[in-house]
N, C-alpha and C positions, 0 to 999 in steps of 0.2 A: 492711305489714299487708294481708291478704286478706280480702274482705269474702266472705261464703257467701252470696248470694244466697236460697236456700230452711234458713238455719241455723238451729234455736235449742235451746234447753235440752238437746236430746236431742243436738246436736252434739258437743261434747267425751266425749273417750273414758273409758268408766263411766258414764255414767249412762243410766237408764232409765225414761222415760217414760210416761204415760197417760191416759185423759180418757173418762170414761163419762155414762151420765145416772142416776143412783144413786134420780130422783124428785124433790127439792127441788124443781125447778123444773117445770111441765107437760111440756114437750119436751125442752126443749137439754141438752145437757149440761153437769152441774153437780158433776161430782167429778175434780178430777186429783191425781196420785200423782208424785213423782219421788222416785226411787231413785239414791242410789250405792252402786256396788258394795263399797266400803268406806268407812270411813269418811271423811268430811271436813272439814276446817278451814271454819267456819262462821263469817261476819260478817253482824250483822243491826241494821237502824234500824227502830224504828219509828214512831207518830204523835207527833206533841207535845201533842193533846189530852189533857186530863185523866182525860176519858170514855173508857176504853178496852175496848176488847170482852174476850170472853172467851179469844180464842186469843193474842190478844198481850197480854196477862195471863201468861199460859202459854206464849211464846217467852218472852220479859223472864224471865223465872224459872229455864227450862232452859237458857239463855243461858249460865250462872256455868261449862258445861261447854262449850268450843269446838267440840268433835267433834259432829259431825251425819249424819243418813246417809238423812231421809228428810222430804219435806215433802207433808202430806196440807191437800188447798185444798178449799173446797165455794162457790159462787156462787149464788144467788136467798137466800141467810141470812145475816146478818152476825154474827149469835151474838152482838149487843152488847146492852146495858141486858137483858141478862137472868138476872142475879142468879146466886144459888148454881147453878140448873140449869143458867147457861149456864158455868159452868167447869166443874162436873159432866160435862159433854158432854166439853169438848175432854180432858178424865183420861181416858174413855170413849173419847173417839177414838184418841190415841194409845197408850191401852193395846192398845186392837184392831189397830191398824199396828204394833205392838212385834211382838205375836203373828205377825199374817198373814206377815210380811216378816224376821223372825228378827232384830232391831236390838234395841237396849238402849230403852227407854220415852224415857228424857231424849236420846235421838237423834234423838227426830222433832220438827218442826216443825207448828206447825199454823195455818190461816190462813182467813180466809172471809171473802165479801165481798155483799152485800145490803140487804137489807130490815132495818133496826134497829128494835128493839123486838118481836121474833116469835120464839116459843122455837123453839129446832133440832130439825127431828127428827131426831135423833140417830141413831136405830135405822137410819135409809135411807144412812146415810155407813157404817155397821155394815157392813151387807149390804154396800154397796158393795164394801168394801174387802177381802173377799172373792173377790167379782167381776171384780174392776179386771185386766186383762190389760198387761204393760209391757214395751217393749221399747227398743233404741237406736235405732230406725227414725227418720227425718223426720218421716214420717205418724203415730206416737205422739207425736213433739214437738208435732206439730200439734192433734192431739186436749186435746192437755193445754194448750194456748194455748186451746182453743175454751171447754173446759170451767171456765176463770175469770172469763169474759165473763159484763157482765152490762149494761147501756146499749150497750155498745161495735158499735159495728157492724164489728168488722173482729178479728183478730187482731193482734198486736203481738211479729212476733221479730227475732230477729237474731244473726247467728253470725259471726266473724273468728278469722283467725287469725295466729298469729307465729309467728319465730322467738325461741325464746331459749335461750342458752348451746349451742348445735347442736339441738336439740328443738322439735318442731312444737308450738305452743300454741295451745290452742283454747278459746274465749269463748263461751258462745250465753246467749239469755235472753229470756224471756217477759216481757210484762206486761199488766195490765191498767189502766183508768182512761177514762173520759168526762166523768162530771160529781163535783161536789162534789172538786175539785181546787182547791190553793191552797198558797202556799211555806208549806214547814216540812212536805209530802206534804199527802196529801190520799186519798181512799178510791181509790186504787190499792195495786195489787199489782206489787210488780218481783221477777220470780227468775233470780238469773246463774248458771251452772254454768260450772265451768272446772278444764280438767286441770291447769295450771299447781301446782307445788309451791314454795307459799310462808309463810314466818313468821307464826303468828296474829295477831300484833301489827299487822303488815304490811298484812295481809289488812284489818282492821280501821279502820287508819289510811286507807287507800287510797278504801276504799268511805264511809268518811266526809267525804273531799274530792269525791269523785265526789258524794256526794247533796248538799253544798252549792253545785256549781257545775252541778247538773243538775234532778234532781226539786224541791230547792228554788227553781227557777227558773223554775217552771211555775205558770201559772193557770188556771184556765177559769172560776170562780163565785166565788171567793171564800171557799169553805167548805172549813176543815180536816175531816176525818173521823175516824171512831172505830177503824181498821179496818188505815189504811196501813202498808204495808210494805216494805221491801228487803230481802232474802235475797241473798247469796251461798257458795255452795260451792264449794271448791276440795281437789278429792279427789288431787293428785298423781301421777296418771297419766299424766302427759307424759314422765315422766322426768328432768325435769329437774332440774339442783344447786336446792336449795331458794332462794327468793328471800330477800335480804335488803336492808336498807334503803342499804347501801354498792358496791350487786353496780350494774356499767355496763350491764346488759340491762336494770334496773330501769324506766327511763326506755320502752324499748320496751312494756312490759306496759302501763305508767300511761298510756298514749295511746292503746292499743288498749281498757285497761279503761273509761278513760271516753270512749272514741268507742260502744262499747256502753250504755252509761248514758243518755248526750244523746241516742243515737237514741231508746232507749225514751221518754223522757220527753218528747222532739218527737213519737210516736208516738201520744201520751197528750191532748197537746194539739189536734194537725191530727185527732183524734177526737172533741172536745169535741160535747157535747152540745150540738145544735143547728146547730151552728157552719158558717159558709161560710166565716170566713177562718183561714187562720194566721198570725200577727204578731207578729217579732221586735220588739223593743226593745232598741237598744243605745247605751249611754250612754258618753258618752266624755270626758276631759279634766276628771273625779271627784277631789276631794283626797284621798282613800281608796276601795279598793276595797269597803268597804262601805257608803261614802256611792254609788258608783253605783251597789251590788245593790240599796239602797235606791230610789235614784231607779226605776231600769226597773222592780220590781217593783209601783210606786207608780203608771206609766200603766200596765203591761198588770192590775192588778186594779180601775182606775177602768171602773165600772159607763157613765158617760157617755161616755168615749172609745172602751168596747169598740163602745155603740152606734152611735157613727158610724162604726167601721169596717164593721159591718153596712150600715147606710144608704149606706157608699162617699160621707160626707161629709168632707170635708179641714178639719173644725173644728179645728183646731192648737191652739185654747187652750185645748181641754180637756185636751191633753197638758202644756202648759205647765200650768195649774192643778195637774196629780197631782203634778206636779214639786213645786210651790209647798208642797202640800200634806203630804210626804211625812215635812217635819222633818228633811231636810238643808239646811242655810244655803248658799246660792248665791248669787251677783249678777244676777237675770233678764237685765240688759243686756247680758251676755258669751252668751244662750244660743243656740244657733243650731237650729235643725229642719228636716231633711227627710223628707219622704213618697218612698219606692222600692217598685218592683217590677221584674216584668221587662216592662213596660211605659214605662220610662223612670222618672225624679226630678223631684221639686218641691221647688224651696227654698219654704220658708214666713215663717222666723225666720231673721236674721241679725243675731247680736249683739244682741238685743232689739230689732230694728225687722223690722215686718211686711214681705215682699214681696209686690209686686202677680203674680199670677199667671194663671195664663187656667185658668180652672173646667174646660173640656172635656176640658184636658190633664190635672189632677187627677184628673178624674173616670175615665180611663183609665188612670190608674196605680190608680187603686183599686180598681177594677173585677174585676183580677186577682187571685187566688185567695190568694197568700203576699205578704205586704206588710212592708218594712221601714221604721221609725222608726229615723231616727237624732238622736241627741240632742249636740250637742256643749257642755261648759260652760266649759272655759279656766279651770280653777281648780287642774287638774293635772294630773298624767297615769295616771292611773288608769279602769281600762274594767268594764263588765260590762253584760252580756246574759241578756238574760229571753222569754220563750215565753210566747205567748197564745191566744187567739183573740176573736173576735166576738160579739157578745151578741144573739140571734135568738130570734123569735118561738116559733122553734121547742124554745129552752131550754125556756122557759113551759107551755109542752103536755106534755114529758117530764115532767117536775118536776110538774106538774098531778097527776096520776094515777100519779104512780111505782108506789104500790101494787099496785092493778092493772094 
């Protein structure tokens, strides 16, 4: 696998990128477009909230048809809780991208991400989409990264590639997300593009293991959203023998697919609003692997442990509590705990008995920027690992005045 250093969405061959300021927002830019040049095999998750906005309303729907050919995004609007107008809108949207861009209406996708409860102006993704200029370039990938932003202080891509079956394969993919993150998604946006030609089913199944062993893995606040999304495309342009579930390149794609996926979604995290740390959790010697997706998702969403990663305090029972807490049955006495960086290791817990430790050294492992937990419980052999960050003052002030 080849990582592209400056890759994303715009990176594999067919698609065509963009990112303008259409108005929703004061400045930035707040409308991206992505195009393939034909059509392509489309797999899509969305939130698990019951509340759902109005464009994935309207993905969920046009979903029943796999083929996709174009996905129209808007950021400072989230187009959600806003009733008949706000599905009104997204019919309006992608009738207007059917036209502009010559695709079938149930082709496009459509996705926003904002301010919930503020009706769309509609009219200005209108115009937009008239306006919008697209091309394969990088610097259009990039536009189209900027223009989904909305807390994020940074862009979010990433591009690889493979070989498979003799044929160069290529991954790229944008996303968005800061706050109001939390497993099962959270009000982010993920879009993968990839030339790769393979089985809907395939496509499908794949991107559904990828989102539980990745964006499901992720916190920052604790709040699902109305809004989340995962998109992937796969327009066939690589060339290659169609993928199928018994083909032996299979295994190259699935590890390149989801090394794309975990980057986003580590992306999404080490971006958290507020945040100064990033913090793995990883559990290990779990009777199943969904008793330790449990457990790790159980300290990185404890409100009290995120804070003392802030504070760079070594409170270990607050880790051990989420554990306690989380409604997997364990033996505490078997549990063991270390605190890592690249500052060195603290054992804290070994087999349920406290270690004496020297603070100063703690306090230097913690000090550093990515901090690993590791969790061991001797109950099996089963592992999993979860993504976080820190809970800062700084969340509080964002979140204060989102609005404005």
């Amino acid at each position: 696998m080849k990582i592209v250093n400056d890759g994303n969405a715009a990176f594999p061959n067919g698609f065509q990128l963009g990112g303008m300021h259409c108005g929703i927002k004061k400045e930035n830019l707040d409308l991206a477009v992505l195009f393939s040049e034909k059509p392509a095999i489309a797999a899509v998750k969305t939130t698990t909230n019951c509340v759902k906005a109005a464009p994935i309303l309207w993905c969920n729907e046009v979903m029943k048809n796999p083929l996709k050919q174009l996905i129209v995004v808007n950021s400072g609007n989230a187009n959600a809780c806003t009733g008949i107008k706000g599905q009104e809108a997204v019919e309006e949207t992608a009738k207007k991208a059917a036209a502009v861009f010559s695709v079938e209406e149930d082709g496009v996708l459509v996705a926003s991400t904002g301010v919930i409860g503020v009706p769309l102006p509609v009219e200005k993704i209108l115009t937009g989409l008239e306006k919008i200029s697209l091309d394969h370039s990088i610097d259009a990938g990039t536009n189209a990264a900027k223009a989904i932003l909305t807390t994020d202080t940074g862009i979010k891509t990433i591009g690889v590639e493979v070989e498979i079956k003799g044929k160069t394969v290529k991954i790229g993919g944008m996303a968005k997300g800061s706050g109001m993150i939390h497993p099962n998604m959270a009000t982010m946006l993920s879009f993968v593009t990839t030339d790769v030609a393979i089985e809907p089913k395939l496509l499908d199944m794949l991107l559904m293991e990828a989102t539980e062993e990745t964006y499901n893995m992720i916190s920052v606040d604790g709040d699902t959203s109305t809004n989340d999304m995962v998109t992937v495309l796969a327009n066939g342009m690589a060339g290659n023998e169609v993928l199928s579930p018994d083909d032996a390149d299979l295994e190259i794609f699935k590890e390149a697919f989801l090394y794309v996926h975990k980057t986003l979604a580590k992306k999404i995290v080490r971006d958290g609003e507020g945040a100064t740390k990033f913090v793995e959790v990883e559990v290990r010697g779990a009777k199943t692997q969904t008793d330790a997706k449990i457990l790790a998702k159980s300290v990185i969403t404890s409100n009290l442990f995120k804070t003392a990663m802030f504070g760079e305090d070594a409170n270990w029972g607050r880790a051990l509590c989420a554990l306690g807490y989380s409604g997997v049955d364990f033996d505490p006495l078997k549990v063991s705990l270390v605190f890592s960086s690249q500052a060195g290791m603290v054992t804290l817990l070994n087999d349920g008995v406290p270690i004496a430790f020297d603070e100063d050294e703690a306090l230097a492992v913690l000090k550093e920027t990515d901090m690993h937990i590791g969790v061991e419980l001797e109950e099996g052999s089963e592992k999993a690992i979860a993504w976080g960050c820190d809970l800062s003052y700084e969340y509080v002030k964002i979140n204060g005045d989102y609005r404005s």
